[in-house]
N, CA, C and O atoms as CSV, one atom per row, in Angstrom:
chain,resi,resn,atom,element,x,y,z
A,1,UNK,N,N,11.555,-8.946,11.249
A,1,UNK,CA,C,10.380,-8.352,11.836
A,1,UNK,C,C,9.887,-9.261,12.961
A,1,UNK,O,O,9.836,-10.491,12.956
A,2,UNK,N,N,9.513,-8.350,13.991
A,2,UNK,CA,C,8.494,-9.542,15.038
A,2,UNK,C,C,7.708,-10.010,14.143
A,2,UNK,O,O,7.270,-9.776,13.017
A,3,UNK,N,N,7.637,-11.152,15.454
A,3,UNK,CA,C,6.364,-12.623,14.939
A,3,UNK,C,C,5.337,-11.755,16.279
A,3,UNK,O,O,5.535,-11.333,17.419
A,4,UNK,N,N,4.189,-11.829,15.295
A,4,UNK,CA,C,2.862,-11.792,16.674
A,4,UNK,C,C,1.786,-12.526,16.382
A,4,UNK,O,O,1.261,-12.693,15.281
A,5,UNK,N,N,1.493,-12.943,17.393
A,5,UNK,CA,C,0.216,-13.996,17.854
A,5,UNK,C,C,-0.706,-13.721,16.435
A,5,UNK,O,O,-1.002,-12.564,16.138
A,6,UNK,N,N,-1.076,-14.714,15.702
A,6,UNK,CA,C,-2.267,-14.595,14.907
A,6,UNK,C,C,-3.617,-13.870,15.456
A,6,UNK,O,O,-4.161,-13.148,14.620
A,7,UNK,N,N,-4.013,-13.922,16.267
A,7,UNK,CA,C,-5.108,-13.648,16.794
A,7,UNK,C,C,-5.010,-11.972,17.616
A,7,UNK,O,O,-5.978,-11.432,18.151
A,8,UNK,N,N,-3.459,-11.316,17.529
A,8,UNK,CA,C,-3.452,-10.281,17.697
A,8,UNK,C,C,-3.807,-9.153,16.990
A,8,UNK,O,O,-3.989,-8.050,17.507
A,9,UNK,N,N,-3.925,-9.455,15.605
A,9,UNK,CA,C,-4.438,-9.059,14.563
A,9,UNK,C,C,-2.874,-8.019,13.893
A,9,UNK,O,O,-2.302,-8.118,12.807
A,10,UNK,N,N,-2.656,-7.308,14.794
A,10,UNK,CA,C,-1.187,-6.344,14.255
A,10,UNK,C,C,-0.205,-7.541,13.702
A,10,UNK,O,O,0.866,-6.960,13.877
A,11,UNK,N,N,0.082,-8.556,13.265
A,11,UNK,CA,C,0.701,-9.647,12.071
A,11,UNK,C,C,-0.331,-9.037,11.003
A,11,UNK,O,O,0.063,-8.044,10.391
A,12,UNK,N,N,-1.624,-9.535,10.716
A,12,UNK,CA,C,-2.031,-9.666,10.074
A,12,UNK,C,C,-2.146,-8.218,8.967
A,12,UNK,O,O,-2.207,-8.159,7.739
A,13,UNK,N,N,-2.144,-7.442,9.733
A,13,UNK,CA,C,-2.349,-5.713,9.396
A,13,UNK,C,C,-0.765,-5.667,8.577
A,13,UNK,O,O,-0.635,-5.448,7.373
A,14,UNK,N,N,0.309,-5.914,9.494
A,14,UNK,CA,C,1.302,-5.470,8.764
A,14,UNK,C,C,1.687,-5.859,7.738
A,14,UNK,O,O,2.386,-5.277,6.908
A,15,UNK,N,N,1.090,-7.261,7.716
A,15,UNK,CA,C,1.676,-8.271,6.529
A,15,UNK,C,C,0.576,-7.636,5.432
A,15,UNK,O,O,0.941,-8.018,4.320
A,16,UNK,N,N,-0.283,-7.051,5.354
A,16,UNK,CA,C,-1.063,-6.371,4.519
A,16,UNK,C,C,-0.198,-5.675,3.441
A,16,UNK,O,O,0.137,-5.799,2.263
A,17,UNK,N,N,-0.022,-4.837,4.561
A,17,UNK,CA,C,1.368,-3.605,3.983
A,17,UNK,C,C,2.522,-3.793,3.978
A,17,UNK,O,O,3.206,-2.773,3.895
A,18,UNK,N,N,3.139,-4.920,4.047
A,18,UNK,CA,C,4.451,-5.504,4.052
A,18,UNK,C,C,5.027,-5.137,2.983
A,18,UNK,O,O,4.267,-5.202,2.017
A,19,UNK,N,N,6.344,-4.676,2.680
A,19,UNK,CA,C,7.506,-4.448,1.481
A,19,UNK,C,C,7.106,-3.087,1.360
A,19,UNK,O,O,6.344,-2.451,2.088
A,20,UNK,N,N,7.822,-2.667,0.177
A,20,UNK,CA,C,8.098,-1.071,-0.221
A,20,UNK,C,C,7.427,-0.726,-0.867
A,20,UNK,O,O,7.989,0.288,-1.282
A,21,UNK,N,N,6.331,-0.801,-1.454
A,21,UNK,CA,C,4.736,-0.416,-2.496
A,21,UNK,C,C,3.504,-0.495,-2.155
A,21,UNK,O,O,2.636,0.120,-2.774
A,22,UNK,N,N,3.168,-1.488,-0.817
A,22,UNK,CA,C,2.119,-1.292,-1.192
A,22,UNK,C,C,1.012,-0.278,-0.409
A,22,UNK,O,O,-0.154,-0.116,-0.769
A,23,UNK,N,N,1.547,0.246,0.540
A,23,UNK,CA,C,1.014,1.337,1.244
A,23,UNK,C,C,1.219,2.199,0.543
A,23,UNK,O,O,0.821,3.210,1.123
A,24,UNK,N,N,1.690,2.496,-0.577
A,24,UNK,CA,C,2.237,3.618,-1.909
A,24,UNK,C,C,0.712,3.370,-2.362
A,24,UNK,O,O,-0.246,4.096,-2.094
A,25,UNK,N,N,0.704,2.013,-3.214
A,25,UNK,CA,C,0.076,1.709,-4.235
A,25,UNK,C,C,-1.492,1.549,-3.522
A,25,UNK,O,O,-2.400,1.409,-4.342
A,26,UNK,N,N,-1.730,1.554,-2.634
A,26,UNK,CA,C,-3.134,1.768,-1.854
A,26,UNK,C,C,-3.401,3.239,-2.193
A,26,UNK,O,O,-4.025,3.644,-3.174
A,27,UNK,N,N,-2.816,3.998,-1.200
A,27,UNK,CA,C,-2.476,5.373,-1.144
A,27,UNK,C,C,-3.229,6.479,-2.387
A,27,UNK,O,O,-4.024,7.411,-2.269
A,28,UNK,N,N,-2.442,5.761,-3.763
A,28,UNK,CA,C,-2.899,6.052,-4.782
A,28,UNK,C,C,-4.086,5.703,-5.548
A,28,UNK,O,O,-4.371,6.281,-6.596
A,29,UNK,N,N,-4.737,4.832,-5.078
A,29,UNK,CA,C,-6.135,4.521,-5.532
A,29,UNK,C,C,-6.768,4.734,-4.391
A,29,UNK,O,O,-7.353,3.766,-3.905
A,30,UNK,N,N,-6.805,5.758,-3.830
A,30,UNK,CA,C,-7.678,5.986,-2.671
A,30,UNK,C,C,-9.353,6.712,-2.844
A,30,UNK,O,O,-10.474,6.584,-2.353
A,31,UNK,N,N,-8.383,7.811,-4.245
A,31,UNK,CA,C,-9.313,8.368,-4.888
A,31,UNK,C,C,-10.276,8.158,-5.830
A,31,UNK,O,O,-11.371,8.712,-5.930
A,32,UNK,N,N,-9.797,7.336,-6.493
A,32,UNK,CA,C,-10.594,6.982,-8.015
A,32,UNK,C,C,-9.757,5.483,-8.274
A,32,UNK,O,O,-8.598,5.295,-7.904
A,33,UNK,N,N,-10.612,4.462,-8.993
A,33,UNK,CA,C,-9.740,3.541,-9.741
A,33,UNK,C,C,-8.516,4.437,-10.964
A,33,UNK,O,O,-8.575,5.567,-11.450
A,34,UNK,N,N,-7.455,3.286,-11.128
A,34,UNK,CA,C,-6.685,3.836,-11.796
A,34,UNK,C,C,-6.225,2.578,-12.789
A,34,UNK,O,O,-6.327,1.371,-12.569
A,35,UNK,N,N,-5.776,3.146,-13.753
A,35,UNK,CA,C,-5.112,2.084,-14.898
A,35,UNK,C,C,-3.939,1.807,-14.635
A,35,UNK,O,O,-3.174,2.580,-14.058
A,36,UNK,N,N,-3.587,0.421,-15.109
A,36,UNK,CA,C,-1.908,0.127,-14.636
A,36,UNK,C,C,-1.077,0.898,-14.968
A,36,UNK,O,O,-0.293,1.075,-14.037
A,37,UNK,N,N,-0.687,1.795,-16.334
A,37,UNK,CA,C,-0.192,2.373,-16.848
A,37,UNK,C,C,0.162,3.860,-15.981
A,37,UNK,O,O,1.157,4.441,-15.547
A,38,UNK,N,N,-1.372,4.065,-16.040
A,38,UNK,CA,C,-1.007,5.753,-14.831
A,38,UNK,C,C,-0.659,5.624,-13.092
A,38,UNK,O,O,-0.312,6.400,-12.201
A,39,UNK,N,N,-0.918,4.447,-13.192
A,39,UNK,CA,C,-0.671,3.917,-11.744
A,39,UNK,C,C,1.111,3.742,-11.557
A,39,UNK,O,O,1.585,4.171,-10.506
A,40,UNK,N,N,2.061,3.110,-12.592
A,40,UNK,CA,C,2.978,3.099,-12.489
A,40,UNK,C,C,3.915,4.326,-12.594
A,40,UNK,O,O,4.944,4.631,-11.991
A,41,UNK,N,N,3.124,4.982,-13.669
A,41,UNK,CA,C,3.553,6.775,-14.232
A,41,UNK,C,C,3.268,7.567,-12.355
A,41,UNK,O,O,4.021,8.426,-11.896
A,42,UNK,N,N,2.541,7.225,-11.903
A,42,UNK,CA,C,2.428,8.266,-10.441
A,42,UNK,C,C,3.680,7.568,-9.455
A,42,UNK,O,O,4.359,8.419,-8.882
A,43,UNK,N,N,3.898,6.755,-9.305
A,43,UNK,CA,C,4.549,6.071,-8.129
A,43,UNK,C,C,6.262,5.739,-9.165
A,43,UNK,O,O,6.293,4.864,-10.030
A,44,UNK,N,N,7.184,6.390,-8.915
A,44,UNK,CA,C,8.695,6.450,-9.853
A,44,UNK,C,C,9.398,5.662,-8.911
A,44,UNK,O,O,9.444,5.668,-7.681
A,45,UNK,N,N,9.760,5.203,-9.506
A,45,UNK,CA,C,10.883,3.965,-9.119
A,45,UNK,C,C,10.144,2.291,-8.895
A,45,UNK,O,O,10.701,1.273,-8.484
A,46,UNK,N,N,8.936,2.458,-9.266
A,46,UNK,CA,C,8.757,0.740,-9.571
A,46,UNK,C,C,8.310,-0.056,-10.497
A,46,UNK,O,O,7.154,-0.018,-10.918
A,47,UNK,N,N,9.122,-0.779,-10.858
A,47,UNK,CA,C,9.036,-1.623,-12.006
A,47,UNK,C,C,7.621,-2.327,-12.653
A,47,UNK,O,O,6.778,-2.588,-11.795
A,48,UNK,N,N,7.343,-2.585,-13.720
A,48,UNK,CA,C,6.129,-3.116,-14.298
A,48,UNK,C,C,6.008,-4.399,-13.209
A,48,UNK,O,O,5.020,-4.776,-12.579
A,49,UNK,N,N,7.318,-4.903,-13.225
A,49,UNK,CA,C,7.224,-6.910,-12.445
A,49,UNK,C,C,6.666,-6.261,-11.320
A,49,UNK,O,O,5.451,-6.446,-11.396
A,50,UNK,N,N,6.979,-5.486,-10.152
A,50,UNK,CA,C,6.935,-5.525,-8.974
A,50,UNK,C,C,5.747,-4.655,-8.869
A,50,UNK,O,O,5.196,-4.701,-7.769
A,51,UNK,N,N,5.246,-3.912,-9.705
A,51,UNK,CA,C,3.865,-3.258,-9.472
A,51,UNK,C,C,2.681,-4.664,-9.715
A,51,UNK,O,O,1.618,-5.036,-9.218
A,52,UNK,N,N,3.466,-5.037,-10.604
A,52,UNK,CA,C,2.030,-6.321,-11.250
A,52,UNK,C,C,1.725,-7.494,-9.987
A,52,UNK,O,O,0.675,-8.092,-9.753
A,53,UNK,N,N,3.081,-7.577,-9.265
A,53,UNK,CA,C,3.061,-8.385,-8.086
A,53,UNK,C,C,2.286,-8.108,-6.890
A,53,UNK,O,O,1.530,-8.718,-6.134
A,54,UNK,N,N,2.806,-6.868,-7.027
A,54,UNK,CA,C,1.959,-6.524,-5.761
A,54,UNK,C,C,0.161,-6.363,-5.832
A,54,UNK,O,O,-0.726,-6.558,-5.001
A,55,UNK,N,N,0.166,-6.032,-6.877
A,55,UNK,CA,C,-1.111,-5.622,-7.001
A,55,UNK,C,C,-2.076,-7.531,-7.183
A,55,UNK,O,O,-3.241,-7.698,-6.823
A,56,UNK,N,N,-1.569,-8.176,-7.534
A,56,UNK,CA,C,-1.940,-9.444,-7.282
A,56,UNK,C,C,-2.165,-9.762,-6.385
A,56,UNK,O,O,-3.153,-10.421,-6.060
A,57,UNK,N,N,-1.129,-9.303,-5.593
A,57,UNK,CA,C,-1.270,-9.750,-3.621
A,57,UNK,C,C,-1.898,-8.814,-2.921
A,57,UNK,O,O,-2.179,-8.928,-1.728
A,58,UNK,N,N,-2.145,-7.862,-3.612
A,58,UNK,CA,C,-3.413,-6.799,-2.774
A,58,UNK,C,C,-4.625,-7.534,-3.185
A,58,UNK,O,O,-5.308,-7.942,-2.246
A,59,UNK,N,N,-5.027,-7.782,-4.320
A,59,UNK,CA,C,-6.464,-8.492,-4.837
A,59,UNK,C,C,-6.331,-9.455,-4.260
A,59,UNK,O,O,-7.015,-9.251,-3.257
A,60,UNK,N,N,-5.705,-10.901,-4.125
A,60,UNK,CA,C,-5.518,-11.668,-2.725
A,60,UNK,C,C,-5.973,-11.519,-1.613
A,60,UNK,O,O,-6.519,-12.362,-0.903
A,61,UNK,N,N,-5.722,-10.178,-1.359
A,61,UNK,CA,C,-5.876,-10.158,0.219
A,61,UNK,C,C,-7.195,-9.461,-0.214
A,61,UNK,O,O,-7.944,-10.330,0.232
A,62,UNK,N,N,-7.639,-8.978,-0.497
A,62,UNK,CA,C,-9.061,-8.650,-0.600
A,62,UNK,C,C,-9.035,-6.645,-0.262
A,62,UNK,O,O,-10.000,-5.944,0.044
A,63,UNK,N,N,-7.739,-6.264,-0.447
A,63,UNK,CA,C,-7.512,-4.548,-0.223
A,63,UNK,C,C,-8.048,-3.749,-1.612
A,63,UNK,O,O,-8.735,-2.732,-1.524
A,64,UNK,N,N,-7.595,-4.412,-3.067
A,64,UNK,CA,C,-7.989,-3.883,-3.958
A,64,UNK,C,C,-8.645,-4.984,-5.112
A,64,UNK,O,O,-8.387,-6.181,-5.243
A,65,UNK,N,N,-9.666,-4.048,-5.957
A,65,UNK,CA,C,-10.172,-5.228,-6.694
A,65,UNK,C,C,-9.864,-4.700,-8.174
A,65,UNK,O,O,-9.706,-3.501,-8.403
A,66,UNK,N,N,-9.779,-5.837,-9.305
A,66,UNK,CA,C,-9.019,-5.551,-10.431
A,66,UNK,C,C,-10.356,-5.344,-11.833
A,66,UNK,O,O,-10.912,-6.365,-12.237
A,67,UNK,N,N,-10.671,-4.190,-12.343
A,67,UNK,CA,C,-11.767,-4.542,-13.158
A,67,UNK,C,C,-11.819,-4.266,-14.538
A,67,UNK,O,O,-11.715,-3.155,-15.057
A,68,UNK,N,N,-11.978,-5.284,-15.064
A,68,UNK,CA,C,-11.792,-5.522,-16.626
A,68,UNK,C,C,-13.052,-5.149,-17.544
A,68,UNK,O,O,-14.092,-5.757,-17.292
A,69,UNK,N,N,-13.061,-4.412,-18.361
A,69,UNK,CA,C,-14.011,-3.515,-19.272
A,69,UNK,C,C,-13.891,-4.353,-20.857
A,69,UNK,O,O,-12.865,-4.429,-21.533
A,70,UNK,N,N,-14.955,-4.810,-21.128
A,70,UNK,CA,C,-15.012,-5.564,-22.798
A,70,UNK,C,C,-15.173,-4.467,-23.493
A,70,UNK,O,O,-16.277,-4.022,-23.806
A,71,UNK,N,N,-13.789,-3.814,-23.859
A,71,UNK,CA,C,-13.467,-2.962,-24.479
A,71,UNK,C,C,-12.170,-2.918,-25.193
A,71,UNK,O,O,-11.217,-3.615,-24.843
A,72,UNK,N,N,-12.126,-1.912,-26.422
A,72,UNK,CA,C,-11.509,-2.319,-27.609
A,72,UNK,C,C,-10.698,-0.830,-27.673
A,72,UNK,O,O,-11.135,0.207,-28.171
A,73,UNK,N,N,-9.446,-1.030,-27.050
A,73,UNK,CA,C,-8.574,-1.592,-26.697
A,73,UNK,C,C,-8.659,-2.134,-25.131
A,73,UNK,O,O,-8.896,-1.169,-24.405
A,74,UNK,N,N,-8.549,-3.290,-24.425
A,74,UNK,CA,C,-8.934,-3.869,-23.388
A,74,UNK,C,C,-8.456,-2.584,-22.352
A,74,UNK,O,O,-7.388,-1.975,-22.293
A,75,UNK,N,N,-10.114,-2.404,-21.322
A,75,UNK,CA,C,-9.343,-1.574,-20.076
A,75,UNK,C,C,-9.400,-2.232,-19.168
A,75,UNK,O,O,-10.331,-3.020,-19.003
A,76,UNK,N,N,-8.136,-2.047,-18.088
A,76,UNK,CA,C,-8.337,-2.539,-16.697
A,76,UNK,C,C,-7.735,-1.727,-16.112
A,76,UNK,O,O,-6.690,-1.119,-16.346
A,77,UNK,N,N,-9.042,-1.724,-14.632
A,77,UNK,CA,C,-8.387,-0.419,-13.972
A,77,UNK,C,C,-8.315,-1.166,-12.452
A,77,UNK,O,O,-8.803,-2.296,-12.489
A,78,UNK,N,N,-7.898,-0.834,-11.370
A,78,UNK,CA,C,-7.694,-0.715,-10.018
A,78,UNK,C,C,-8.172,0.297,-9.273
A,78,UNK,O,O,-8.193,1.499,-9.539
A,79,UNK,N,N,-8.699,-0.493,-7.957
A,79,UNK,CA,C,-9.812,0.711,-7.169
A,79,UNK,C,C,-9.459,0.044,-5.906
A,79,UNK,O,O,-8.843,-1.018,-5.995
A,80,UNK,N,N,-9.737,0.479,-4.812
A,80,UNK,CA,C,-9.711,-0.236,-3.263
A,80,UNK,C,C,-10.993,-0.417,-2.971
A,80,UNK,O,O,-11.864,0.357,-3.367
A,81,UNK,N,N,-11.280,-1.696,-2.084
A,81,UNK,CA,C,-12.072,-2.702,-1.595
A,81,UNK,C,C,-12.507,-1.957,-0.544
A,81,UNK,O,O,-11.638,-1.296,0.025
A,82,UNK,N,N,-14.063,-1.861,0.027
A,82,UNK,CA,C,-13.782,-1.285,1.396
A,82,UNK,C,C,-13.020,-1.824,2.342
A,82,UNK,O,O,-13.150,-1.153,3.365
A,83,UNK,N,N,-12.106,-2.934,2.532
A,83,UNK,CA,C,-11.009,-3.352,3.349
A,83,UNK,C,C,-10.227,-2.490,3.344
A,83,UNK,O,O,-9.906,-1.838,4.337
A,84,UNK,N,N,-9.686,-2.313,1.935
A,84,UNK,CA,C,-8.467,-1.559,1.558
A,84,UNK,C,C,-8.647,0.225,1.976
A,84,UNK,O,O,-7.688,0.948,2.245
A,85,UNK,N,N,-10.113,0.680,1.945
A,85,UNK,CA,C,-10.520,1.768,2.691
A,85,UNK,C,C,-9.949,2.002,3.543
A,85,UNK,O,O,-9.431,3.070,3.870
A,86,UNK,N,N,-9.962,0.591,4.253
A,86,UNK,CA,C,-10.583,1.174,5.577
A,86,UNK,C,C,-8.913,0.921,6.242
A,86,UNK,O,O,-8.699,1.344,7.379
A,87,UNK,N,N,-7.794,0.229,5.481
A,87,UNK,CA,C,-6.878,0.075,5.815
A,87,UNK,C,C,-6.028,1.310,5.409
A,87,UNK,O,O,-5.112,1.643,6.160
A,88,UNK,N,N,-6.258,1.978,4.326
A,88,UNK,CA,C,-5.625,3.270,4.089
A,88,UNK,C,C,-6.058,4.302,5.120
A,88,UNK,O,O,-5.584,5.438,5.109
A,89,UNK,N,N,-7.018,3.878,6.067
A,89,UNK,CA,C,-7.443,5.310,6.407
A,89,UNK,C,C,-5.915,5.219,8.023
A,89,UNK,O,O,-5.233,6.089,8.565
A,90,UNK,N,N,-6.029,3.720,8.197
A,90,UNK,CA,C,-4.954,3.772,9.429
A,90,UNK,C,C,-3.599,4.118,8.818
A,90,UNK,O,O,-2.791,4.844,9.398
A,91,UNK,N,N,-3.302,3.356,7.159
A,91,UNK,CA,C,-1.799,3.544,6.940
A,91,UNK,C,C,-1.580,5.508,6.756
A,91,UNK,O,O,-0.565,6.203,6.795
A,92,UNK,N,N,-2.879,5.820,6.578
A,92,UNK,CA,C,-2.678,7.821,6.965
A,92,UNK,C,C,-2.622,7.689,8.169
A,92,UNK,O,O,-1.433,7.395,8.291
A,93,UNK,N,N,-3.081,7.688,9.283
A,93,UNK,CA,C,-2.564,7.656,10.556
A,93,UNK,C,C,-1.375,7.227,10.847
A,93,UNK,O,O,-0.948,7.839,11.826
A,94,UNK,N,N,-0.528,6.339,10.386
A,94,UNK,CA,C,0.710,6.167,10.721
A,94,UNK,C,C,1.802,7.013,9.877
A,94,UNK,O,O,2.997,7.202,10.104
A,95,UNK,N,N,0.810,7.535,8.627
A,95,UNK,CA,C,1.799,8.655,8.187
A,95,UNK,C,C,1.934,9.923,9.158
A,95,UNK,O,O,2.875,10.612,9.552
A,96,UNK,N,N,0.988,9.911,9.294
A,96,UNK,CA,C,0.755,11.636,10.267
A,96,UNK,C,C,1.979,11.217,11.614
A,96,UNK,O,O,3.033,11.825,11.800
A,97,UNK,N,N,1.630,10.403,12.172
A,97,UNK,CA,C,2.567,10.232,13.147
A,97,UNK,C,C,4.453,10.215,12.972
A,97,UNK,O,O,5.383,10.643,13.657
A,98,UNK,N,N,4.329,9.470,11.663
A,98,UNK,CA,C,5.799,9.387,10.970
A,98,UNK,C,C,5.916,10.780,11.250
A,98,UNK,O,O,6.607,10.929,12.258
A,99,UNK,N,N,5.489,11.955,10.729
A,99,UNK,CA,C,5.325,13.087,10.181
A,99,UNK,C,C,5.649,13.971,11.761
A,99,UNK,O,O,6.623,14.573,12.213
A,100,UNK,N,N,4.486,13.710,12.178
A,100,UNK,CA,C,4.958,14.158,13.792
A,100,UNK,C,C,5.936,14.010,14.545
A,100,UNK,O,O,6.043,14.750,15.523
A,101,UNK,N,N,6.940,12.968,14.264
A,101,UNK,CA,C,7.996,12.275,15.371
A,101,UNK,C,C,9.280,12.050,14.795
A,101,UNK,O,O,10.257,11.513,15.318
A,102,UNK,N,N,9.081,12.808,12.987
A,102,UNK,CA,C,10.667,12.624,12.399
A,102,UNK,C,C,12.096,12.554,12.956
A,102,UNK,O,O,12.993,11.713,12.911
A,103,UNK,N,N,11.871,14.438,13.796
A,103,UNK,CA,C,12.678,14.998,14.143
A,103,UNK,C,C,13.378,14.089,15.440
A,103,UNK,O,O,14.601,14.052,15.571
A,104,UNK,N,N,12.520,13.423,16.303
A,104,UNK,CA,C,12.926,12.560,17.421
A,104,UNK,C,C,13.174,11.676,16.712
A,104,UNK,O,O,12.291,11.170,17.404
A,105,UNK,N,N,13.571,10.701,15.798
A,105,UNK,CA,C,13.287,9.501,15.426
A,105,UNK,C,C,14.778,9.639,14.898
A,105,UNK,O,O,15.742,9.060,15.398
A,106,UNK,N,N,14.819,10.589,13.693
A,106,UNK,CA,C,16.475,11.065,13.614
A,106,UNK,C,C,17.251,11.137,14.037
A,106,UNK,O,O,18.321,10.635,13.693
A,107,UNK,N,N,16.994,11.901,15.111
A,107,UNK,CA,C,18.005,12.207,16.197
A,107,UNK,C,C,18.474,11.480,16.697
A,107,UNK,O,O,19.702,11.397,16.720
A,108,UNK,N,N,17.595,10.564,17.367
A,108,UNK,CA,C,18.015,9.194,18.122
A,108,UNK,C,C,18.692,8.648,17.515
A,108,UNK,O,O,19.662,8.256,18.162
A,109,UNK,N,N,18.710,8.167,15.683
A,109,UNK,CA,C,19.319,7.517,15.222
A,109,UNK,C,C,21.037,8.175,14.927
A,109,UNK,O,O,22.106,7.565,14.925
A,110,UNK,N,N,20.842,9.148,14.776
A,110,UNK,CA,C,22.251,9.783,14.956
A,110,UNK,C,C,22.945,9.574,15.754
A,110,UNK,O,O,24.028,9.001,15.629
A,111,UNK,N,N,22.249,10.187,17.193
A,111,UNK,CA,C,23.355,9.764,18.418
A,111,UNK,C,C,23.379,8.433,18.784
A,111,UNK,O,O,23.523,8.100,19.960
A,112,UNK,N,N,23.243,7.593,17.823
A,112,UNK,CA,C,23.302,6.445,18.264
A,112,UNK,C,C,22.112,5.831,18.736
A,112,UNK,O,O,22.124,4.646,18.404
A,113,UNK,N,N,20.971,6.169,19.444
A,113,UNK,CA,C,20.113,5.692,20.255
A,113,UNK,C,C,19.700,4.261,19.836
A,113,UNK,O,O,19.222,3.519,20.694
A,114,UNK,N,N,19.894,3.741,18.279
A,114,UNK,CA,C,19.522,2.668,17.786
A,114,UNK,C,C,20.125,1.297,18.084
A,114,UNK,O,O,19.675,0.292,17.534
């Protein structure tokens, strides 16, 4: 991946959403907090390790926050930060565009253009 200037801020944004989950795993708590359990049951194909990881490094970064209930059987659920708001609202904008530009994006890669 490019390197960009710290102070350009687009490093900092991407490295947000960096790897294969976590613009998923935002995505999905956009609506409501969610429990680890139904959180992994919505999103198929990722592992307990690599959901638990990521979601560490989202609370890190300050996108989602983790909240624990003194309750019997212990609950903890996941919700987004207004950071994490406000960062899902662009990673939908770059879906819509994905969405808009498939068909060129394919193509190119077919005939080679890549």
């Amino acid at each position: 991946m490019r390197q960009y200037p710290a102070a350009c801020g687009l490093g900092i944004a991407l490295a947000a959403i960096s790897g294969k989950w976590k613009a998923t795993i935002l995505w999905e708590l956009h609506s409501r907090p969610v429990r680890f359990g139904e959180l992994r049951r919505r999103i198929p194909g990722i592992s307990e390790k690599v959901l638990s990881e990521q979601l560490r490094a989202m609370e890190t970064d300050g996108l989602i926050r983790r909240d624990v209930y003194d309750e019997v059987p212990p609950r903890v659920e996941y919700a987004v930060t207004p950071a994490g708001a406000s960062l899902n609202a662009t990673v939908h904008a770059l879906a819509e565009w994905g969405l808009e530009h498939v068909s060129d994006i394919r193509a190119m890669a077919t005939a080679g253009g890549r």
